[in-house]
C-alpha positions, 0 to 999 in steps of 0.5 A: 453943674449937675445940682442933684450931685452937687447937693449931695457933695455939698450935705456930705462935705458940711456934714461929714468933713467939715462937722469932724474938722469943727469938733478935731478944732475944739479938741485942740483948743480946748473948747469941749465941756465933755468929761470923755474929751477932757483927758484927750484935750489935755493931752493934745495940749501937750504937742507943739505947734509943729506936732498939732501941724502933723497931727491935723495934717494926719486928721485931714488925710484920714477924713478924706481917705474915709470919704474916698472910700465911702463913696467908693462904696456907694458906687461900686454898690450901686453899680453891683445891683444890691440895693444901696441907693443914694437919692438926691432930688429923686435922682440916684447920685452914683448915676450921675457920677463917673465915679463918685469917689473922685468928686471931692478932689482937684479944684472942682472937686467938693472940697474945693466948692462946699468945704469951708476948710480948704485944709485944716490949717 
């Protein structure tokens, strides 16, 4: 276990991940109080239990695809020399990764270690 890395993965999936699929779950159940969300929660209310399925199914697939790419984007920059610099414990996150990308999947993978949503259902 690389606790540097690791402490990295666990703030980006609870900050990242997880804090959208909280707020993705208050906007189904109706929860929020913001004028700007009210329309949106009405609307959601709408979709039957199969439609909510699809739909958080399509939420989960565009947050991982976006943490994908955002790591992704750390490693290759980091790799190119330009400047951008992840530093967990004084450590640099993309030199402690073969591919930071690739650290939220299979069954060690962030997701599966921090996340309190395995999947959003």
């Amino acid at each position: 276990m690389n606790e540097p890395l690791d402490k990295f993965g666990q703030f980006i999936i609870e900050n990242l991940r997880d804090k959208q699929i909280d707020n993705f779950k208050g906007l189904l159940e109706g929860k929020w109080r913001a004028k700007n969300v009210k329309e949106l929660q009405n609307n959601l209310s709408k979709f039957n239990r199969d439609e909510k399925k699809v739909i958080a199914d399509l939420v989960e697939d565009i947050l991982t695809n976006t943490l994908h790419d955002f790591l992704f984007a750390i490693q290759e920059n980091n790799d190119l020399a330009i400047g951008l610099k992840i530093m967990m414990d004084n450590e640099n996150v993309a030199e402690l990764s073969d591919g930071l990308h690739m650290e939220i999947f299979d069954e060690d993978g962030w997701v599966k270690r921090f996340s309190k949503y395995k999947s959003i259902q």
